[in-house]
Structures are given as structure tokens and as C-alpha cells.
N, C-alpha and C positions, 0 to 999 in steps of 0.2 A: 504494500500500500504506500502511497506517495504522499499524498494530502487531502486532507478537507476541501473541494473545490467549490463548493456554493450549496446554500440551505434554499427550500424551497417553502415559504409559507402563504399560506393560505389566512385571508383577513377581512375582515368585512366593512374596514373605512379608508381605502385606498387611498384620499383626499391627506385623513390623516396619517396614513405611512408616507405618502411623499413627503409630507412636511418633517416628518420624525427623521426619517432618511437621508431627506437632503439637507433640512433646514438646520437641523438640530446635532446630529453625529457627523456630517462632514461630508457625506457620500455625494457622488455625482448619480443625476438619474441614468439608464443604460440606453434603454428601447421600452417605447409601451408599445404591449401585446393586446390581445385582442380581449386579454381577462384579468389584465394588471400593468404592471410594467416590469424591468429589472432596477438593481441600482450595483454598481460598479464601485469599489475601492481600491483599484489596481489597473495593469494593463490589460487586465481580460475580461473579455466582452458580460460579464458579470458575476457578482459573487453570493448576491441574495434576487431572488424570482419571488416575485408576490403576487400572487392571485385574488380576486376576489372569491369570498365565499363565506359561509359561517362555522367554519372550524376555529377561527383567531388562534394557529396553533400551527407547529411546524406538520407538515406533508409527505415533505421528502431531505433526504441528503445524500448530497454528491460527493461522492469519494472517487480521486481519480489515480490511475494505476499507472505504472511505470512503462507505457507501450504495450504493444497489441499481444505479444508472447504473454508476456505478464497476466494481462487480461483476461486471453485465454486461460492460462495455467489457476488463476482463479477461480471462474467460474466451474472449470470441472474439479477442482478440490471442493467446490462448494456441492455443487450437482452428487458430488460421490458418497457430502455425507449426508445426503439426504436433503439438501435446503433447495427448493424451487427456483429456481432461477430462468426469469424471460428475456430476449433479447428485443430492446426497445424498435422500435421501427422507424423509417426515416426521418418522419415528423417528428416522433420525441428527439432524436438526435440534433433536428432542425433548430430544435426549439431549447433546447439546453444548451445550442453550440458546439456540440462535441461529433467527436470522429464515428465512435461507437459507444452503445450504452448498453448495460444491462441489470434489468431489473430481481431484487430478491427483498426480503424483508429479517428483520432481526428476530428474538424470540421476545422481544415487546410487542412487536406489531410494525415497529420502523420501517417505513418503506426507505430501501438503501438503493440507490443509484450508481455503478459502477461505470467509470466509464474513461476513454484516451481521448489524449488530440483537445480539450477544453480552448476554445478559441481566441486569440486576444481579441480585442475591441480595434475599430477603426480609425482613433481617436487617442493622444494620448491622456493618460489618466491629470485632471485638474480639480480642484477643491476651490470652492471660494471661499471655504471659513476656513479652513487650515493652511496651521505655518510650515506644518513639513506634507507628510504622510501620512497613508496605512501601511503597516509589517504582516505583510504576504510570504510571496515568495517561497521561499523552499520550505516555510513555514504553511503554507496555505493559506487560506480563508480568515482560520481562527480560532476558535475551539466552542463547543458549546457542552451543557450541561443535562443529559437528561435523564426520565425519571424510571425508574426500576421496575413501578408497578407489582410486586410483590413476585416477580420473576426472580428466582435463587439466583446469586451471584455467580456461580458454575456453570449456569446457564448459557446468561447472558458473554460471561469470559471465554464458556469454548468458541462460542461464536464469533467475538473480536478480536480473539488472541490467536487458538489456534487454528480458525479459516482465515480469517480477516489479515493476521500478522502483528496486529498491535502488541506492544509491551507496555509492562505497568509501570507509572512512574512512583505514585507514591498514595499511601492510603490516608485520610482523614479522621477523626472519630474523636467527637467532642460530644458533653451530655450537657445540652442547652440551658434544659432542666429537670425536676427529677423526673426520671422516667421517660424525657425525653432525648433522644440520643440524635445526633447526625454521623451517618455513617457515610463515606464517599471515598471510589477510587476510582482514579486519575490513571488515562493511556496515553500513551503517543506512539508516532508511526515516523515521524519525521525529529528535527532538533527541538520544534515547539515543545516546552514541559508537557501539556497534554492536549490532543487533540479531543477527546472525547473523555466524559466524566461520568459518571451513574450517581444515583442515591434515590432512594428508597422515602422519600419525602412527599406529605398527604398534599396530593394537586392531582386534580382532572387532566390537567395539561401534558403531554409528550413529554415539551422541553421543559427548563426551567431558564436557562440563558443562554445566547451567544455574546462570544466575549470578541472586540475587536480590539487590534491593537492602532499605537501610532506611535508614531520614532521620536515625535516631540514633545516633551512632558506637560511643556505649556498647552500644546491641544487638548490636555484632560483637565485642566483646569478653564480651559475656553467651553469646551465642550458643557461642563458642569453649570455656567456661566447661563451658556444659553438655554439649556433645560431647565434650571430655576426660574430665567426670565421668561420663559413660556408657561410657566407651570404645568409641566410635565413631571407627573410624580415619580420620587424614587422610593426602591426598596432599601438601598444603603449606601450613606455617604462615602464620602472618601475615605481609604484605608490601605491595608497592604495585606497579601497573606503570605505566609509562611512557606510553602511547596512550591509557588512559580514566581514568588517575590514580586508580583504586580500588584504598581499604584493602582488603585482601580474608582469608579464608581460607579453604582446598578442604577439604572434607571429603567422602569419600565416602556415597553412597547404599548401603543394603543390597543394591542391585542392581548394583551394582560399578562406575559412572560416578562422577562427581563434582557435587557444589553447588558453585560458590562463594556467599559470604557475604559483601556487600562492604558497604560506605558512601563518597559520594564521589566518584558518578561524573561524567565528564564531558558536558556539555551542547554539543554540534555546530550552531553555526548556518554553513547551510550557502552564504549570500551570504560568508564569509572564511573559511570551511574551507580548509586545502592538504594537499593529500593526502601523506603521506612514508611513506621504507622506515625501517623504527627494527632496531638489531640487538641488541635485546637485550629479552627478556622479561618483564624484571620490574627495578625502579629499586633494589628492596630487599627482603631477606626473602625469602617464598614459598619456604621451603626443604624439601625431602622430611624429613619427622619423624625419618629412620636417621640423617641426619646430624646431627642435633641431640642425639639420645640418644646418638650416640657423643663428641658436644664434651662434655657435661654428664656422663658417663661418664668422661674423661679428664680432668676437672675437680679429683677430689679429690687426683690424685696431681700435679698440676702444683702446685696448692697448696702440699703435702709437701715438692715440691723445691726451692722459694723457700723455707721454713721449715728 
């Protein structure tokens, strides 16, 4: 496996995803389609596909493979051990951009897009709210976060480790509260710390985040800038965490999952990587926005009683 080459969601206020898209994270728009548009944050012809619809939920994800041998040698590792696998047709090719595609699903329910040849764009990539970039590249797309749905971890792992290729990069496991635990572990396929995450956490939703990066640090504090000034809510401030050491901050999608927005990520070479359990989520920060309005809320009168 190569990289994460583009998420496909499906949403049902396109008006507001262009704004979110473009306005607000940096993205330039790609092409509108006949049931949405793309949006681009690199050389290639795009790296998120949004449809209208009423799922407000991810669809699909493109994973694209190292050439056409490659490809093949996948699909029939996958076909052998049983997993379905169909080979997309001109039109979906047409319309994802790619050489070849082929379609299979995860043991969530994921629909997984494999495919070569992902196409650049016509155009070279430009931002008018950003000072640098997006961190692509041999990194891919980005990473996203999703949800276990009470699927065994064995499961789901034979599936992205040994068909897929992924390795682990490091496990999670902090107890919120009592009785409440988060448990989450982190793959990669390329130097990104992880391209793909699990946990077991109560949401109707697929995902839970896609995380994008940028090479300038000031663009996550621009970024965070313009999301307050639009009132776009978040699920958590700015912070850092511990396993891929990105600055980050979550803000939700109009479709009710989360971005993060990070800079800073970690690069995994994987001849001295060690895999560990870490129990704790975040080094700093990343705190739900209720708590913060209530410190700064309890602010003026602490003031008061010093005076």
C-alpha cells in the first residue's frame, strides 16, 4: 500500500462544505460534478469528493497502490482470502481520476477503493488563505480516524495488516472517566505516523476525523482564526498529542464529524520504529471548547476576589 489518496463523503449542504472547504481550511475547489464537486490540496486533481446526499458521513476511501503489478498482487491476496472484490468500471475510474480501481469493503462495512495512476490536476495547486501549504506527498492525503463499531480488533487488523500491508505504529488507552476508557490504535503504510486509526467510541458515524496537515505553523493558527470568526464549532482547541506530536485543532464538519488541522507531524522510519501502549491522548491542550468558556466565564469574578 502506498497512501491514502482521497476520502469520498457524502453530505447534504454542499453550499456549506464549499465554504468549510474553501473558505475556512485553505482548500482550493477541484471540479463540480454533477452530484457535488471535489476540493484539491495538492497537485492532484483531488483529494476529498463530496456528494450530495443524506448520509453527512464518509462513503468511501481511496487507497492507492504502488502500480499495476502491485495492484494486481493485491486484489488476488485479497480475493484468496475470501474478501469480494469488484473491478470498478470506466466511469468510476473516470470519475475518481485514476488508471484503475477496484472495489472491496473492510469488516466495518468500509467501502475501500483501491486503485493506480491517481491523476494530477490541470492547474497548479494555489491557496488564497495560506502562507505555505498542504503535507501530501509520499505522505498522502492525510490520515483519518474511524470507528470500530464493536468489530474485534483481530478482525479488523487481519484485514489492514495482513491483506492490506499496514503496520502498527503505536496504541493509545487512557480512562476518560471511570468506566470510561478510550482505546485507539494507530497504522501506517507510508513515513506518515498513521494513516489510518480505529476506536471503539459511541457515534452512529463511520468516521470520527480527517486530519490534514500544513508545513506552516502559522496556517493552524490562521486557520483556527477563521473558524472562530465564522462560528464554526469545535470539538477541541489547540493542543498537541503524544504519538505523532501534532499541533493540532478539531473542528467540526457541517456534517457532524471532525477535521483536524494540524502542523508537525511525525515522520516513522520504520528500520527503528518501537511500537508502545501510551495512556494518555493528548501531551497538552485539545480541550472541548464548554470547558474553556466556563474557565474564561469564571475569570472575571476570580479576578474580583483577589481585588
Amino acid at each position: 500500500m502506498k497512501e491514502l489518496a482521497y476520502v469520498v463523503y457524502e453530505v447534504s449542504g454542499l453550499a456549506d462544505w464549499e465554504r468549510f472547504g474553501v473558505d475556512l481550511l485553505g482548500m482550493r475547489l477541484g471540479e463540480r460534478t454533477g452530484s457535488g464537486f471535489t476540493l484539491r490540496t495538492d497537485e492532484k486533481a483531488h483529494r476529498w469528493v463530496i456528494t450530495e446526499g443524506p448520509a453527512d458521513d464518509l462513503v468511501a476511501t481511496g487507497y492507492e497502490v504502488e502500480g499495476a503489478a502491485a495492484l494486481d498482487a493485491l486484489v488476488a491476496r485479497l480475493r484468496s482470502a475470501g474478501s469480494e472484490v469488484a473491478e470498478g468500471d470506466a466511469e468510476l475510474a473516470a470519475a475518481r481520476k485514476v488508471d484503475r480501481i477496484f472495489v472491496t469493503a473492510d469488516p466495518m462495512g468500509n467501502r475501500i477503493e483501491l486503485v493506480q495512476g491517481l491523476a494530477d490536476a490541470a492547474t497548479p495547486f494555489a491557496s488564497a488563505s495560506l502562507l505555505g501549504g498542504f503535507v501530501t506527498g509520499a505522505g498522502g492525503a492525510g490520515h483519518q480516524v474511524l470507528m470500530a463499531h464493536g468489530v474485534p480488533r483481530e478482525t479488523y487488523l487481519g484485514f489492514y495488516i495482513d491483506l492490506l500491508g499496514f503496520k502498527i505504529s503505536d496504541i493509545m488507552v487512557e480512562e476518560l472517566a471511570p468506566g470510561v476508557v478510550a482505546d485507539l490504535i494507530f497504522l501506517h503504510c507510508n513515513g506518515r505516523h498513521h494513516t489510518v486509526a480505529f476506536g471503539d467510541m459511541p457515534s452512529p458515524k463511520k468516521t470520527h476525523h480527517f486530519m490534514v496537515e500544513v508545513d506552516d505553523i502559522r496556517d493552524v493558527g490562521l486557520a483556527y482564526d477563521r473558524c472562530m470568526d465564522a462560528k464554526q464549532p469545535f470539538e477541541m482547541t489547540l493542543g498537541m498529542h503524544p504519538n505523532d506530536h501534532m499541533f493540532s485543532f478539531y473542528v467540526f464538519t457541517p456534517s457532524g464529524f471532525s477535521v483536524e488541522y494540524g502542523w508537525g507531524g511525525l515522520i516513522i522510519d520504520d528500520e527503528t520504529w518501537e511500537v508502545k501502549t501510551l495512556d494518555r491522548l493528548h501531551s497538552w491542550g485539545h480541550r472541548p471548547p464548554g470547558v474553556v468558556a466556563d474557565l474564561l466565564a469564571a475569570a472575571p469574578n476570580s479576578m474580583e476576589e483577589n481585588h
